[in-house]
N, C-alpha and C positions, 0 to 999 in steps of 0.2 A: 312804658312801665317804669315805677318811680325806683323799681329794685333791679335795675339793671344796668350795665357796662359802668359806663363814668358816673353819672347818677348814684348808684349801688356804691362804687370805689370812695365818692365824696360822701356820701353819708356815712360807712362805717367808719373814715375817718375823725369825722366830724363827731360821730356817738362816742368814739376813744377820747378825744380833748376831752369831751364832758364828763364821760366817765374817769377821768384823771384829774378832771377838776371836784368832782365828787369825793373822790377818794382823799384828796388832797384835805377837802375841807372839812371831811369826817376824821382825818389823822389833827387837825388843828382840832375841833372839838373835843377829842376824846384826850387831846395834849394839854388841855386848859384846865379838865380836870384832875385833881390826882386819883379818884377812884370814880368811873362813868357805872354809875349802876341803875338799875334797872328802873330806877321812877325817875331818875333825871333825864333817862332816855324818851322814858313818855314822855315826860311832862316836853321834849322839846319837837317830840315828834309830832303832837297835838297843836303846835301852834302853827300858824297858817307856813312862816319860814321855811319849820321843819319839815312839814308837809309834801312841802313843793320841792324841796331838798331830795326827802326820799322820792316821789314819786318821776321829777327829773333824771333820778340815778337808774331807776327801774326803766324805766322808758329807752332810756339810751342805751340800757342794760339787752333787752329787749330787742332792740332794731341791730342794734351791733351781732348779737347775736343770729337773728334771722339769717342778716347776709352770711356771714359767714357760713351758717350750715348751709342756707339753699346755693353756696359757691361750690360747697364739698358736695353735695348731694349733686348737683350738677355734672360735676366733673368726675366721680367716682361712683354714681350708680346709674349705670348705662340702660336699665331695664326701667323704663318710663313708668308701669305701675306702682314697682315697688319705691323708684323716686318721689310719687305723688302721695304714696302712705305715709314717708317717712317727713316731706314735707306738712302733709296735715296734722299727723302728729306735736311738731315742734310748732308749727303754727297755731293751732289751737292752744297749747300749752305755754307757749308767748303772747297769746293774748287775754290767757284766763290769770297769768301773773300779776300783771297790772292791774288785770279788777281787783283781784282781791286784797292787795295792796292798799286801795281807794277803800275796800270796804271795812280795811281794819283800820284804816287811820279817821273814817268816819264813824266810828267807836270809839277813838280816843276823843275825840273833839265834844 
């Protein structure tokens, strides 16, 4: 399983770099202008850069987050059913993020 022990430990570190690099490069963007408003954000979200920019942040956003709840979930709800709710819950709701993500940045485009 690609979400588990050392596997699992290396990916969500590896999601945090990226997500830090994201964040990083979202603070140099928004430091370049003196006011980031609302159509300079389309207009940069729409080009293929920005795209992948956002969608890289969400992705990493996404898997960082998985492990982390399915570690809590693991280790703090001991009753097997109610673990598997709470996991498809977040699960499906981490994977409907990213689409919809793709499907609004494929309306800017």
């Amino acid at each position: 399983n690609i979400f588990s022990g050392q596997r699992a430990w290396l990916l969500q570190r590896v999601s945090s770099i990226v997500l830090l690099a994201v964040a990083i490069g979202g603070a140099l963007l928004a430091y370049q202008m003196p006011v980031l408003t609302f159509t300079q954000w389309r207009t940069f979200a729409a080009t293929s850069t920005g795209a992948t920019f956002i969608v890289v942040g969400y992705v990493a956003a996404c898997v960082h987050a998985w492990i982390g709840t399915r570690d809590i979930a693991l280790d703090y709800l001991s009753h097997k059913g109610l673990r598997l709710v709470v996991l498809a819950i977040v699960g499906v709701a981490l994977i409907a993020t990213p689409i919809r993500v793709l499907f609004v940045l494929g309306r800017l485009a």
